[in-house]
TORBA-917459 format. One record per residue (C-alpha): x, y, z; residue number from 1. Coordinates in steps of 0.02 Angstrom, whole numbers, plus 50000, padded with zeros to 5 digits. Example, Ala and Ser with C-alpha at 12.3 -4.5 7.8 and 13.67 -1.06 7.14 Angstrom:
% residues 2
- X, Y, Z, nr
- 50615, 49775, 50390, 1 $
- 50684, 49947, 50357, 2 $
% end
This chain:
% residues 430
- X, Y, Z, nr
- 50467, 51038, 53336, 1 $
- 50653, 51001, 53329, 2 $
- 50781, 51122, 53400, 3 $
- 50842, 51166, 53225, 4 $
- 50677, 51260, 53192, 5 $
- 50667, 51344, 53386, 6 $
- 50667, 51526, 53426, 7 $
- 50754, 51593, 53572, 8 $
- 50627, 51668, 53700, 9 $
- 50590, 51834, 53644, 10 $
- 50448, 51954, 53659, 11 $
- 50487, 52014, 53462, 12 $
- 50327, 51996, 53380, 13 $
- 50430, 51976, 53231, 14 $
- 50537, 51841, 53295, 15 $
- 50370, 51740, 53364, 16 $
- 50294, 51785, 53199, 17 $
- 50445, 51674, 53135, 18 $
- 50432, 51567, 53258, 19 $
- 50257, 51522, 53212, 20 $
- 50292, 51504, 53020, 21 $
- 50413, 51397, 53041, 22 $
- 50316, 51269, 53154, 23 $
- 50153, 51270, 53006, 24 $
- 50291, 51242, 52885, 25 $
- 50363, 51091, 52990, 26 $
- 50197, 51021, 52984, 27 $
- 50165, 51019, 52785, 28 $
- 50293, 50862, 52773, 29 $
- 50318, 50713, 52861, 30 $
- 50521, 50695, 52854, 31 $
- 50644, 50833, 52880, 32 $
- 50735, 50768, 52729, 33 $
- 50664, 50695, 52555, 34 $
- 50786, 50769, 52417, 35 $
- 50694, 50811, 52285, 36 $
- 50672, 50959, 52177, 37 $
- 50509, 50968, 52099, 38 $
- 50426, 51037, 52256, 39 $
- 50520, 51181, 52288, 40 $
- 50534, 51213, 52087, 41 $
- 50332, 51220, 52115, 42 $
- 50350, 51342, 52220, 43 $
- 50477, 51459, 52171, 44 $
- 50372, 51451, 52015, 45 $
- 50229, 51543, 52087, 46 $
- 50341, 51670, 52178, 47 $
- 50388, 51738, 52013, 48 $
- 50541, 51632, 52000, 49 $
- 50655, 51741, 52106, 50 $
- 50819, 51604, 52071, 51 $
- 50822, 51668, 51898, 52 $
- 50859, 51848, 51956, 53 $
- 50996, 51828, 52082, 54 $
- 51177, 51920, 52067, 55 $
- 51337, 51793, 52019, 56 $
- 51308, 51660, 52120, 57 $
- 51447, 51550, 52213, 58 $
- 51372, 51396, 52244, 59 $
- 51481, 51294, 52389, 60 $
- 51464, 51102, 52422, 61 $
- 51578, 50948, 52506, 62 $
- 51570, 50856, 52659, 63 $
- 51684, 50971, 52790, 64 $
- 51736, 51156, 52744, 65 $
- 51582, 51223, 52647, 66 $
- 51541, 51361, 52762, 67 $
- 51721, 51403, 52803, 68 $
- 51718, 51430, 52625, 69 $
- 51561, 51518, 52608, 70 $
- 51637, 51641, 52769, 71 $
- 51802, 51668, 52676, 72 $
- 51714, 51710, 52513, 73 $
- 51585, 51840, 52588, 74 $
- 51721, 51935, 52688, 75 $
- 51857, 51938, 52558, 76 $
- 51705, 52000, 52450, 77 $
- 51647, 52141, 52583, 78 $
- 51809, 52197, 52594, 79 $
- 51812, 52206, 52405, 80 $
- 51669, 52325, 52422, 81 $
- 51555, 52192, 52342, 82 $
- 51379, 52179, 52423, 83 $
- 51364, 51997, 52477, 84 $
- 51207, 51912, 52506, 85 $
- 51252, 51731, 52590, 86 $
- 51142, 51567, 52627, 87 $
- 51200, 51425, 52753, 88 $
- 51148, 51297, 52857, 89 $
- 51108, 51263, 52988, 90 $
- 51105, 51403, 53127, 91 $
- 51187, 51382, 53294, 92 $
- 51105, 51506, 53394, 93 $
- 50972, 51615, 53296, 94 $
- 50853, 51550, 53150, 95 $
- 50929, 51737, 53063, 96 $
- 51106, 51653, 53055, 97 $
- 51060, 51570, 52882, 98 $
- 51041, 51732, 52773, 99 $
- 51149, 51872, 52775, 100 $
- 51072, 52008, 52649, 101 $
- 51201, 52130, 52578, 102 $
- 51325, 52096, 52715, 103 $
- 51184, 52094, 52853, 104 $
- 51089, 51959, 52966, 105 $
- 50915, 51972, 52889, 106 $
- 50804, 52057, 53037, 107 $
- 50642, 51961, 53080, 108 $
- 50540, 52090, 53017, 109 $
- 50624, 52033, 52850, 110 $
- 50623, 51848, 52890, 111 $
- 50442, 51860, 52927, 112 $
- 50393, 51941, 52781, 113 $
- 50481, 51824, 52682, 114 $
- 50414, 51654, 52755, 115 $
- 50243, 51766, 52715, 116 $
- 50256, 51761, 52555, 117 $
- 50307, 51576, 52537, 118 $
- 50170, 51512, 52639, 119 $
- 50047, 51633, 52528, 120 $
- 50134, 51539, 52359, 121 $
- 50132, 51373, 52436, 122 $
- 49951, 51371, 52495, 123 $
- 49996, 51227, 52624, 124 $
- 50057, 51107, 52481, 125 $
- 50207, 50982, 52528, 126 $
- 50344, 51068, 52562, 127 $
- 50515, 51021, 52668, 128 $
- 50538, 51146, 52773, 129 $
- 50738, 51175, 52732, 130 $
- 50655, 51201, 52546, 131 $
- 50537, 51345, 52617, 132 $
- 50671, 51404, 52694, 133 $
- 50768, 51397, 52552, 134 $
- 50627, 51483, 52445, 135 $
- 50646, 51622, 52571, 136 $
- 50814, 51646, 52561, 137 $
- 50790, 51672, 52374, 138 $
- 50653, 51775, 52377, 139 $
- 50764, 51906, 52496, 140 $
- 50894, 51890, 52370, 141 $
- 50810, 51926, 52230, 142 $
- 50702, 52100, 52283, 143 $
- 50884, 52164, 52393, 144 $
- 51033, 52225, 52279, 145 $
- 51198, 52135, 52269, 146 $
- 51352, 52114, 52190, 147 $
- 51367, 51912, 52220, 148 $
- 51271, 51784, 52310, 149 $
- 51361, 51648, 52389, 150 $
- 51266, 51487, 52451, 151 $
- 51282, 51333, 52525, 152 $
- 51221, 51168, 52476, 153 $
- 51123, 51081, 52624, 154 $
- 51139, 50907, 52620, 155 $
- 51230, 50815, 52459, 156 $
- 51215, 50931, 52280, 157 $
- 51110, 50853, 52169, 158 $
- 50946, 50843, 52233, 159 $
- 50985, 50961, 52359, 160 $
- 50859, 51105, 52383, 161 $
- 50993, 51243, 52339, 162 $
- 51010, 51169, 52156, 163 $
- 50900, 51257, 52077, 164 $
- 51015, 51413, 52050, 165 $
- 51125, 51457, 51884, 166 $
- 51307, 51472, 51967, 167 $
- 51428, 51593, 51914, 168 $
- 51555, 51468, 51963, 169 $
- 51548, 51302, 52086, 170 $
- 51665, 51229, 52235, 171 $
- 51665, 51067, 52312, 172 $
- 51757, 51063, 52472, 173 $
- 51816, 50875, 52557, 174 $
- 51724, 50747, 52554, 175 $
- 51714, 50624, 52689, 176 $
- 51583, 50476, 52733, 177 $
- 51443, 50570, 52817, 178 $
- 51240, 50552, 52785, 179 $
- 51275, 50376, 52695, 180 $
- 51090, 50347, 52723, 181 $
- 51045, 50468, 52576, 182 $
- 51199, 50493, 52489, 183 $
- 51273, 50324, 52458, 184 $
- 51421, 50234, 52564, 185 $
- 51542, 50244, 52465, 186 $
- 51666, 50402, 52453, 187 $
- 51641, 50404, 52249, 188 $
- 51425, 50373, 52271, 189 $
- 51450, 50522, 52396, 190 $
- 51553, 50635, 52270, 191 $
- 51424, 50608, 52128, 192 $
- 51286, 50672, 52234, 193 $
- 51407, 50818, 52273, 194 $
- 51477, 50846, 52078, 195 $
- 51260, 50883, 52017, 196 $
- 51289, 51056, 52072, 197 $
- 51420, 51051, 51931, 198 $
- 51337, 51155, 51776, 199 $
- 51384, 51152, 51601, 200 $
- 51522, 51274, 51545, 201 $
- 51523, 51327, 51721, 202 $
- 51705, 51324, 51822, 203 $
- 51696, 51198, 51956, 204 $
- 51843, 51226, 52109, 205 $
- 51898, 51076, 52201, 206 $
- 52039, 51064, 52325, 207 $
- 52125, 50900, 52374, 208 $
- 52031, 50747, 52375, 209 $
- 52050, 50553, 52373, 210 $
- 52085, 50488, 52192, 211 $
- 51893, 50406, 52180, 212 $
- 51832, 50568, 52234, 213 $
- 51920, 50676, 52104, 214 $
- 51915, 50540, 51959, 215 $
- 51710, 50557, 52004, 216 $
- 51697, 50763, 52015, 217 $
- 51833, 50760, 51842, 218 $
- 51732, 50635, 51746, 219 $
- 51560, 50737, 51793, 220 $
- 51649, 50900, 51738, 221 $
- 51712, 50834, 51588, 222 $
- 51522, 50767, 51549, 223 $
- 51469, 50952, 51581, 224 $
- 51611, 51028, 51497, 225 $
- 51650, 51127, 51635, 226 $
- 51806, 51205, 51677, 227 $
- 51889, 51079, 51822, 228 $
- 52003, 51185, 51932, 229 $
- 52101, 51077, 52015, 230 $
- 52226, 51154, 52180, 231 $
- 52398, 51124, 52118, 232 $
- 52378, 51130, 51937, 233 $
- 52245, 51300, 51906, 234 $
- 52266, 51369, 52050, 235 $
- 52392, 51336, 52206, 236 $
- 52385, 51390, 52388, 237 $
- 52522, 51371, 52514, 238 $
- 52571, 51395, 52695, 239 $
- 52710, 51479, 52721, 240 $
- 52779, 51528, 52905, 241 $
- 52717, 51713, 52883, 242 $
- 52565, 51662, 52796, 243 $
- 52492, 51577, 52652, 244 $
- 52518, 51607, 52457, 245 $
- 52376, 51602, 52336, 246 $
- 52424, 51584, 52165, 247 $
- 52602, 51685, 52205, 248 $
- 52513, 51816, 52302, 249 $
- 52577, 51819, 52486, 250 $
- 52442, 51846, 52596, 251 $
- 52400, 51820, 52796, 252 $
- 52323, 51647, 52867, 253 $
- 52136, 51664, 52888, 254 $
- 52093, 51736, 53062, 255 $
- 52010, 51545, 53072, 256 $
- 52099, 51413, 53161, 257 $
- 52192, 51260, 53101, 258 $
- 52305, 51232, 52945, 259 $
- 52149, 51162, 52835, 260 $
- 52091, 51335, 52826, 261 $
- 52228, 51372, 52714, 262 $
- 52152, 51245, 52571, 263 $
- 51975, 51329, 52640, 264 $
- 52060, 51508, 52595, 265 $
- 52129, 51449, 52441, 266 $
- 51969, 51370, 52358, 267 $
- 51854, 51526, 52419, 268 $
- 51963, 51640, 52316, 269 $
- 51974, 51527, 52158, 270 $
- 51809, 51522, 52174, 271 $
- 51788, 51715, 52165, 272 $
- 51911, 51730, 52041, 273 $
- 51818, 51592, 51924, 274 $
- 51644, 51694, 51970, 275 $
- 51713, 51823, 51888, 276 $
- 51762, 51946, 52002, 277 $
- 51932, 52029, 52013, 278 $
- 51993, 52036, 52201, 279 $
- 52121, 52162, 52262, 280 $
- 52266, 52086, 52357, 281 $
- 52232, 52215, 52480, 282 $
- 52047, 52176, 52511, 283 $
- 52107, 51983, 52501, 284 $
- 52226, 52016, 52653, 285 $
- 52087, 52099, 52761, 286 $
- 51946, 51978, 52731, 287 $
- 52073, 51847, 52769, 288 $
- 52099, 51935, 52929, 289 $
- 51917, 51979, 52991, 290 $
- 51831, 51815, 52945, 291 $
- 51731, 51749, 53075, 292 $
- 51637, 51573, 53093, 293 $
- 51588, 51506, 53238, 294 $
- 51607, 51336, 53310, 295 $
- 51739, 51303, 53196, 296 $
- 51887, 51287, 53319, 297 $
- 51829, 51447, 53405, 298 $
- 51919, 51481, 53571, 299 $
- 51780, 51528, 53696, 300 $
- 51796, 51677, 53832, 301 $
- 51653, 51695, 53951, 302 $
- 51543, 51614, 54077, 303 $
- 51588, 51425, 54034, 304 $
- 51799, 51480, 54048, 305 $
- 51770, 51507, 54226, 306 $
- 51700, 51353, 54267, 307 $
- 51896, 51304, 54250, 308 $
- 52049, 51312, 54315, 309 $
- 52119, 51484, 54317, 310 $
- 52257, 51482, 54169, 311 $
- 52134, 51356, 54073, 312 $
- 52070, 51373, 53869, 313 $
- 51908, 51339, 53815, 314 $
- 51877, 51269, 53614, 315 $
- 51703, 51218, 53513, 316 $
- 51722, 51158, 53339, 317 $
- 51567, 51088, 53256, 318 $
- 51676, 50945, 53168, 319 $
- 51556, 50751, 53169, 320 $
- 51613, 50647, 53046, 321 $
- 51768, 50552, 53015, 322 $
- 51835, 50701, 52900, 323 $
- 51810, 50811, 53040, 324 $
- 51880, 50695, 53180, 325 $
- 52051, 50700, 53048, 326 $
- 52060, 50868, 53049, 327 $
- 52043, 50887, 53239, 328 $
- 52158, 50754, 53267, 329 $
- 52289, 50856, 53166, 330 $
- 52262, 51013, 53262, 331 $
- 52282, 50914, 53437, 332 $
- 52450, 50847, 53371, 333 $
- 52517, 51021, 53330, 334 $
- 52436, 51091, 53498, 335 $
- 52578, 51076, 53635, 336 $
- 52537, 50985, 53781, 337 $
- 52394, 50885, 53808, 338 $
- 52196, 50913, 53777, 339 $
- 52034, 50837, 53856, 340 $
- 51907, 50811, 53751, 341 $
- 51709, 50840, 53799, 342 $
- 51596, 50735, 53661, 343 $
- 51437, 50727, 53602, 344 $
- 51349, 50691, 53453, 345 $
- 51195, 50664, 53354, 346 $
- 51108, 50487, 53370, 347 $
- 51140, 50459, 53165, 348 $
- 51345, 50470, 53163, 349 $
- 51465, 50352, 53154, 350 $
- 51530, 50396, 53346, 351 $
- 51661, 50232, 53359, 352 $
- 51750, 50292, 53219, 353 $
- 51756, 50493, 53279, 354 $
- 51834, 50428, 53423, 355 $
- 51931, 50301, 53345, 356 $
- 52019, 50428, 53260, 357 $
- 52029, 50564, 53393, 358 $
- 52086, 50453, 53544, 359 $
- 52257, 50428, 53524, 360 $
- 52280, 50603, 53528, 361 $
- 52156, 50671, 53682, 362 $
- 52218, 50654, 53873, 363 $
- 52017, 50635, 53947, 364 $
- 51867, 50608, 53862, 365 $
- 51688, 50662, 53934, 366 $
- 51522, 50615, 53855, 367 $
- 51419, 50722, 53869, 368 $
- 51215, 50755, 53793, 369 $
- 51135, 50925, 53824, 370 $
- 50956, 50943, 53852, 371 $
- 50905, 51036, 53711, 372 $
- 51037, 50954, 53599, 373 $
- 50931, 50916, 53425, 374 $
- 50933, 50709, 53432, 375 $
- 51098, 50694, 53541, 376 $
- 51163, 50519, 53554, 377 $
- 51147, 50446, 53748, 378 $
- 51279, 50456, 53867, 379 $
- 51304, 50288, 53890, 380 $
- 51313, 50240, 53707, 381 $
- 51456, 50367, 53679, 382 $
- 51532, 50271, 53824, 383 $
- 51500, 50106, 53731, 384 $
- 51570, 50178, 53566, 385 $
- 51737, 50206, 53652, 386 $
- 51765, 50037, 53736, 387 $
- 51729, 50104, 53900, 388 $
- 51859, 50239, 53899, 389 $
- 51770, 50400, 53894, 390 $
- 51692, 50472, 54080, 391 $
- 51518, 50538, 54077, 392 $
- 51496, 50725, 54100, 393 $
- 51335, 50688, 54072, 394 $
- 51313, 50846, 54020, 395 $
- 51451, 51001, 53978, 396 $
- 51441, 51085, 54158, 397 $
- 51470, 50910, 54242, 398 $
- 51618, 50884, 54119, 399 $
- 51699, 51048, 54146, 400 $
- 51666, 51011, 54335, 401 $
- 51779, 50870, 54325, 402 $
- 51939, 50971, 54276, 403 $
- 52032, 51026, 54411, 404 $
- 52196, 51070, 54346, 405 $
- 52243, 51207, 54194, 406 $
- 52197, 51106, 54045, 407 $
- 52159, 51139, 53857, 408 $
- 51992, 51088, 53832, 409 $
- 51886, 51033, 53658, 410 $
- 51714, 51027, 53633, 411 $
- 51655, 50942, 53487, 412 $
- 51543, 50818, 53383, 413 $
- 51397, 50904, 53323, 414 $
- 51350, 51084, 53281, 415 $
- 51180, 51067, 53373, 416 $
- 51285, 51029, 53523, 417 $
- 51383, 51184, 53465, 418 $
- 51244, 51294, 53464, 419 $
- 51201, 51251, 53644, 420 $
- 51362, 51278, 53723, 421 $
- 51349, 51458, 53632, 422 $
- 51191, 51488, 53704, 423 $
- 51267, 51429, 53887, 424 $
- 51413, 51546, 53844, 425 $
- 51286, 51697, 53814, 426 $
- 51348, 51729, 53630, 427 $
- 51246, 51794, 53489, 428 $
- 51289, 51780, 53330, 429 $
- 51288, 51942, 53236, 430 $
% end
């Protein structure tokens, strides 16, 4: 059973009621991925079809940015006073991460109840077990009340598992090379398996993309004849030095860190707008202000700061993919000073580039692999990858270990690496 489907120890008979769901499930299919539809169509089928009775739903997919989108949206929303039921993927430190239910972590007694009913539907058919979860998710969403229902799209758009619902409006957030083996290796193969979440009629949001990536989402909206709002023509979003602007309303910077959360901001609220829903400045300006979403350049206080040097930062971002690695690499050239850089990442990413991209810009880099880290690439490959230049940790106490001056120090290249420096850190994601 891989880490993505592990419980924390607990003595919850809910939570080991989960626990235990979610392992039968993980048996039902041999491959954790195998996009298709027809399976989980089968099954939502016999639960009574709960996608078809869902509030206005948001549905958010790209390469880098989705779930800063999908956190921007649901607490602009909240703050609206709208009751926001939310689906992402996957969970850093709790299975209950995925679904929030009307602004709330789904408990396990709900969870479990849930994967009950899905296992009673399914009777032990082939099933993926990010489509039962998905069928799940649903189900909660359907028999809770809610105003809108924002979800993410798991892996590509098309065939993902999430497809199934009738948006109120779409968004596709950057798009970078990342899971070539089942979405194609080229930038335009990946942004047709992104643009089949576009519907017809049905506005689709994009930010700023490469010219094959647009030309492929435009000519797929234009088959659907679906509104194509496009940042800089329908809508805009700026930074300014108090702020941002969206669409000539001035308005704070999103409580999350780095300057591409600005385009992150900008496309959450078109895609509210284009859903439908009319957003208060006011509630805009708070939600922009309380978002929260960890691993996503989140600057870490607690046990793992004082393994450093007194005077020391400590920062995790989830970013693994070349898209990411740009962004990063943009944030360490506006960060003053210099930065080490602890690494590690899963065995199927394109490491060489990552670091290609990051190095001129990091003082140290450690490679590092965590014991429970879901598939983490070896040590020594990561060392390969870099021509030799990065120092093993081997793992992210032994890294920090080596740092014995103040520094400003980055953890990054894969969220399931994220999730276990949380756990190390003692946070919980509420």
């Amino acid at each position: 059973m891989t880490n993505e489907l592990q419980q924390e120890a607990t003595s919850s008979p809910a939570r080991l009621k989960v626990g235990a769901a979610l392992k039968r499930l993980h048996q039902l299919y041999p491959r954790m991925i195998d996009l298709k539809i027809d399976r989980l169509q089968r099954l939502l089928a016999d639960l009574g079809s709960p996608e078809k009775h869902l509030p206005p739903v948001i549905h958010v997919a790209g390469t880098n940015g989705k779930g800063s989108v999908c956190a921007i949206a649901s607490a602009v929303a909240e703050m609206a006073g709208l009751k926001t039921h939310v689906f992402t993927s996957p969970h850093l430190v709790r299975f209950n991460e995925r679904i929030r239910l009307a602004g709330t972590l789904v408990t396990d007694d709900q969870l479990a109840e849930a994967l009950d009913a899905v296992e009673a539907a399914n009777q032990a058919a082939q099933i993926t077990v990010f489509e039962a979860i998905t069928a799940a998710a649903l189900w909660l969403f359907a028999r809770i009340q809610a105003d809108v229902c924002i979800i993410e799209v798991g892996l590509g758009g098309r065939m993902d598992a999430t497809n199934v619902v009738s948006p109120a409006a779409c968004a596709i957030t950057s798009i970078s090379l990342d899971h070539q083996d089942f979405l194609g290796n080229t930038l335009e193969l990946i942004a047709g398996e992104k643009a089949g979440i576009i519907k017809p009629d049905i506005p689709v949001i994009t930010g700023y993309q490469p010219a094959e990536v647009l030309a492929r989402i435009a000519a797929e909206a234009a088959q659907q004849h679906a509104p194509h709002l496009r940042r800089g023509l329908e809508w805009r979003v700026e930074s300014t030095p108090a702020g941002m602007v969206f669409d000539g309303i001035a308005l704070p910077r999103p409580a999350l860190a780095g300057p591409h959360q600005i385009e992150n901001a900008g496309i959450a609220l078109a895609a509210l707008s284009a859903a439908g829903f009319n957003i208060p400045p006011q509630a805009m300006e708070m939600g922009l202000r309380r978002v929260a979403w960890p691993a996503r350049l989140q600057q870490l206080r607690g046990p793992l700061v004082s393994l450093l040097p007194p005077g020391s930062q400590l920062w995790l971002d989830g970013a693994h993919n070349p898209g990411g690695a740009d962004v990063l690499a943009q944030q360490l050239q506006d960060w003053p000073g210099p930065t080490a850089v602890i690494l590690g990442m899963k065995q199927s990413k394109d490491v060489a580039e990552f670091i290609r991209i990051l190095a001129p810009h990091v003082s140290t880099l450690y490679a590092v692999a965590e014991p429970k880290q879901h598939l983490a690439l070896p040590v020594a490959q990561i060392i390969e990858a870099s021509g030799g230049r990065a120092l093993p940790g081997p793992d992210l106490r032994g890294a920090l270990a080596q740092i014995t001056s103040p520094s400003r120090v980055l953890i990054c290249g894969s969220l399931y690496l994220a999730g276990e420096v949380l756990k190390l850190n003692e946070i919980e994601i509420a």
